[in-house]
N, C-alpha and C positions, 0 to 999 in steps of 0.2 A: 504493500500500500504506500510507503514512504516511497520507494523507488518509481512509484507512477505517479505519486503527486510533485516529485521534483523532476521526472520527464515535461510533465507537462508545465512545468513553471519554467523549464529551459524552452518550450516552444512560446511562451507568451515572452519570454527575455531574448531572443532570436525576432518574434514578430518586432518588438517596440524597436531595439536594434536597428535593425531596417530604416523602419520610420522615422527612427530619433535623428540617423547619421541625416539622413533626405533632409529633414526637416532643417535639421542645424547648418546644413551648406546653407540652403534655401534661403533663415534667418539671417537679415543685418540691418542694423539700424538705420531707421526712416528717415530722410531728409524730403525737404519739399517739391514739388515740381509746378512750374507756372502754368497758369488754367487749369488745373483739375481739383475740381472740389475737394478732396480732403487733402487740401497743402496744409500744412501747419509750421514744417519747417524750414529754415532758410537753408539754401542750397551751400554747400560746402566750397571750398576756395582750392582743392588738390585736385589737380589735373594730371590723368597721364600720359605721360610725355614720349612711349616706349609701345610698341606692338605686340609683343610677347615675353611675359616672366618665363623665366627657366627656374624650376628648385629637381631638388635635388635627396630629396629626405626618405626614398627606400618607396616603397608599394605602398597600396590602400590609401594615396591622401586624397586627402579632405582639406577645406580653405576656407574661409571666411577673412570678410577685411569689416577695419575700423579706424578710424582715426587716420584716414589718407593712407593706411598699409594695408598690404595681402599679406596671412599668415599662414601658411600650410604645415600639418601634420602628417607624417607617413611613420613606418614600418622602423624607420632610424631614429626617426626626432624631431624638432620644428626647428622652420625655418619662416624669418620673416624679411618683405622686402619692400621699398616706398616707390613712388611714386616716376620714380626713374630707373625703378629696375636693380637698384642697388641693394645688396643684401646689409641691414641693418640687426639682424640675429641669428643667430645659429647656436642649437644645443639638441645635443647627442643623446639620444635615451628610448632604449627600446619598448615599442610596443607592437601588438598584433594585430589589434581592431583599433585603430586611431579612429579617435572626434575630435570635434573642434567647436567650439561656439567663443562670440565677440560680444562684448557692449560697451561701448563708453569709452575707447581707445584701447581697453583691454580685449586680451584672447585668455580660454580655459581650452587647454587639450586635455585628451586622458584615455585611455585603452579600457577600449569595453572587455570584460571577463580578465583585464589586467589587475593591476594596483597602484598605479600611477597616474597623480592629477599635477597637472601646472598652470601655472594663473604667471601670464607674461604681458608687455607692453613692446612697443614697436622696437624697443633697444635693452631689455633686460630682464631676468627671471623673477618674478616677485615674491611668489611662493612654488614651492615643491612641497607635494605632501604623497606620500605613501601609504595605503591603506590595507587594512589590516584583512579585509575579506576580497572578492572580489566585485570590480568597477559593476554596476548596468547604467547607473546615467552621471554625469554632473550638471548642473547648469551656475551662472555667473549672471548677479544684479548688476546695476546699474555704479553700486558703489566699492566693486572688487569683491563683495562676498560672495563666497560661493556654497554648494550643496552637493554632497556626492552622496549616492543610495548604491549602498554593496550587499551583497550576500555574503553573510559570514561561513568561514568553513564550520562544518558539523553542525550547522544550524537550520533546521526550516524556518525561516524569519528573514527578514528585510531590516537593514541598519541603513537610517538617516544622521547625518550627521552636515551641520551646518558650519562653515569656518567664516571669521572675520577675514578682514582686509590683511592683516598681518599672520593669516594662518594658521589661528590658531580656534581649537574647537570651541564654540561657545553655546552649543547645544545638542542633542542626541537624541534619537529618536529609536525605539527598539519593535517593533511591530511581530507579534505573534503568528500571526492569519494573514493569509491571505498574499497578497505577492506585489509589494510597490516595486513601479517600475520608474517613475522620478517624481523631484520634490521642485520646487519652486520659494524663492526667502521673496518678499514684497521688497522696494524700491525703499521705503521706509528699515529694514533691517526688521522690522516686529513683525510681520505674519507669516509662517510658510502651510504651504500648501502642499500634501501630498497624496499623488493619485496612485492606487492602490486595484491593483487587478484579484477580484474574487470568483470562487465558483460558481456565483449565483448572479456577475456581473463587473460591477466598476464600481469604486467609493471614494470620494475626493476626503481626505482628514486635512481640517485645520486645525493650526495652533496660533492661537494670537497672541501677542505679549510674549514671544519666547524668553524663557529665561531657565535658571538651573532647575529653580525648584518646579517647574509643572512638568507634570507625569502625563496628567490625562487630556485626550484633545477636548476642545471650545464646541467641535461644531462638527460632524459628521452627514458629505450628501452621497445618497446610494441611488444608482442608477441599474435598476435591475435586469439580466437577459439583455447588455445591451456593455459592447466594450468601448472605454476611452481612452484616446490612444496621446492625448496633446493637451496640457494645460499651460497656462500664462494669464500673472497677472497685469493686467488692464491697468487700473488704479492699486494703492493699499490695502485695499477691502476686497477687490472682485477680481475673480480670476474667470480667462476665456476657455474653454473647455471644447475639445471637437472629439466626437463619438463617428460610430460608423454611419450616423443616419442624422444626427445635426449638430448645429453651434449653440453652445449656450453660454449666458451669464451667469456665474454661481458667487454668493456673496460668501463671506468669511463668517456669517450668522446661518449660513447651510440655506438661506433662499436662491430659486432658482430660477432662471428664463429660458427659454426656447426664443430665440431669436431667426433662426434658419433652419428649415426642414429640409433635408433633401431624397429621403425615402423614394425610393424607386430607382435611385441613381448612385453608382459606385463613387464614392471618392478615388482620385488617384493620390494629388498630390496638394500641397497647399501651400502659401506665403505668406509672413503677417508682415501688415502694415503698422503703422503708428495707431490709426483707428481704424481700420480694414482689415478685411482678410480676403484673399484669390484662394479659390476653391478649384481644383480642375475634377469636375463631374465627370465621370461616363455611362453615357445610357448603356442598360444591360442587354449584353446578348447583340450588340453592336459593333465590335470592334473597340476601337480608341476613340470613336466618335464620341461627342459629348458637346461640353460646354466650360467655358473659366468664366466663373462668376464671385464678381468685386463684390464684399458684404458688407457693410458700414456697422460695425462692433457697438456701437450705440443701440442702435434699435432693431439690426436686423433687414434695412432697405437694402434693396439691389442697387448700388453703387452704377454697374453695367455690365453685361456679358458679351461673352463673342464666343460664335462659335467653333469649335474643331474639328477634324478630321485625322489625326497623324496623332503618333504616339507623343505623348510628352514626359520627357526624361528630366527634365528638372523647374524651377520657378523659383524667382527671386524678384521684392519689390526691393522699392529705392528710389528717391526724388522722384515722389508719387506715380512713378512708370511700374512695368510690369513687365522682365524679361523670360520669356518659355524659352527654353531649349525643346527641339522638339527632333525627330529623329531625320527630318530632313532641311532641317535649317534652323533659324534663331528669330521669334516676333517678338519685337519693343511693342506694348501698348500702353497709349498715352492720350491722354485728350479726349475722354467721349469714350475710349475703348475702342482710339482709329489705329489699324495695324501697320506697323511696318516688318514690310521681311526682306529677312536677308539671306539668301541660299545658300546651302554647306559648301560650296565652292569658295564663297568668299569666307565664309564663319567658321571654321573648323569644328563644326557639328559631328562629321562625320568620326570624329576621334573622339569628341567631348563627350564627359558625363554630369559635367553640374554648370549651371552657369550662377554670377553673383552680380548684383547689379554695384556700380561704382560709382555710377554719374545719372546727369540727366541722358545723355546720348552716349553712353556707353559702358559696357557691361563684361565680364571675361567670364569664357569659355573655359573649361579645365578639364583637361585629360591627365590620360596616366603619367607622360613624361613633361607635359610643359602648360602653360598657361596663356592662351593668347585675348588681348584684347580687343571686343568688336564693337565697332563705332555706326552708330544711328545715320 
């Protein structure tokens, strides 16, 4: 009985895997874009200046940029590099399933089923932390803290553990039941969030007010016969939650919204915005046909869609555009959800597996050996 309830908690820590690494190329922080309704932010001032980064850091990477840099993770180590192609980091350390997620000029790498997390900036290591079970997710706030959920050896249980800025743990979490597969700290440092896969479904646990002495969670939402696969918080109070069949708002007091349905329709892949989210639908029993449809995180409106046809391998928003990689080429949408494409002859599509949006008009492609960038 042990043995088939930890087979199957390695197929639910293999599914979110998948989706976590997708997801986390996919994420990077929202900057503005002119004319389209949910600008917020002012457009960034790094331009670049270079066609193609080259790294160099071993198999399996994965990339994300912030703060004017690419930072890629592989099989060796990270490597990071600015805006002219010059490499500004480099550090050595093995892993086997590289992640990678950004915020706020920082990067968090870390080896899923490893035991290594790093929390770096464009020029230096900030924290290194080694953990005592093995990795299934980390994620990094806005203000260098971070959150890593392992699996301990000899344990059926799920260990949360929250680290400050300077790395060191300031809170723990021990979960008996049930199989968390990542935590989420608010932008605030006081609330985390952590979504937890069950036999009977999906359970989002908060704790408010972290501190030494609480034991027990604040607020508990249980989503029955029904898995979720992505949370993030929105504000300090609400986190955004995406299930196989909708988006929802869920508050830190366990109230809930249904803001987008989309039942009857496969999720592939998704993007978040600053107050959006691109959803790439597929009708069932279709092929890859579908839909990318822009959500407005507030209430739930259609922002805008456009329709598809062709596979799409990766999505990335950014100065309120929307870059698809798709299996025959690369579409910016911008403005209305008016498309522009650009064919894998010019895009290096045909090699790419993720793309990240950089600018308003330009975004990089990323394959196994090199990184090229494509311009609108």
């Amino acid at each position: 009985m042990q043995k088939e309830k930890k087979r199957k908690w390695l197929s639910y820590v293999i599914m979110f895997a998948a989706l976590a690494i997708l997801a986390i190329i996919s994420v990077i922080i929202i900057q503005g874009c002119r004319g389209v309704p949910f600008n917020v932010f002012p457009r960034r001032s790094h331009v670049f200046t270079v066609d193609e980064l080259n790294f160099d850091v071993g198999r399996g990477r994965v990339f994300a940029y912030s703060g004017g840099a690419v930072a890629a993770a592989g099989t060796f180590g990270i490597q990071v590099l600015d805006a002219d192609g010059e490499e500004t980091l480099r550090y050595t350390f093995r892993m086997f399933t590289p992640a990678i997620a950004s915020q706020s000029g920082l990067f968090l790498a870390f080896d899923i089923g490893g035991t290594a997390v790093k929390v770096f900036s464009a020029n230096q290591i900030i924290n290194a932390v080694e953990t005592t079970g093995q990795i299934v997710s980390a994620t990094l706030n806005q203000n260098g803290w971070f959150t890593v959920v392992t699996q301990e050896e000899g344990a059926f249980r799920g260990t949360i553990q929250v680290y400050n800025s300077n790395g060191s743990v300031v809170y723990r979490v021990d979960l008996g039941r049930g199989f968390p597969i990542t935590a989420m700290l608010s932008e605030n440092n006081h609330n985390l969030a952590i979504l937890n896969l069950t036999n009977s479904g999906s359970t989002i646990t908060f704790y408010n007010g972290i501190d030494a002495d609480k034991e027990e969670p604040d607020h508990q939402f249980n989503l029955a016969n029904i898995v979720m696969f992505d949370i993030r918080f929105i504000n300090n109070n609400e986190v955004l939650a995406i299930s196989t069949e909708s988006v929802l708002r869920i508050s830190s007091t366990g109230n809930s919204t249904e803001i987008f349905n989309f039942r009857g329709r496969r999720l592939g892949s998704f993007a978040h915005g600053d107050d959006f989210i691109a959803l790439n639908l597929h009708d069932y029993g279709v092929g890859y046909s579908g839909q990318i449809v822009m959500i407005d995180t507030s209430d739930g409106s259609v922002i805008g869609d456009h329709r598809i046809h062709r596979e799409v391998i990766s999505m990335s928003s950014g100065y309120g555009s929307l870059a698809i990689l798709q299996n025959d080429g690369i579409i910016f949408l911008c403005e209305g959800m008016e498309e522009y494409f650009i064919p894998e002859e010019n895009a290096f599509a045909a090699i790419s597996n993720g793309i990240i949006m950089l600018g308003e008009n330009v975004a990089l492609a990323t394959g196994d050996n090199s990184a090229k960038l494509i311009r609108r």
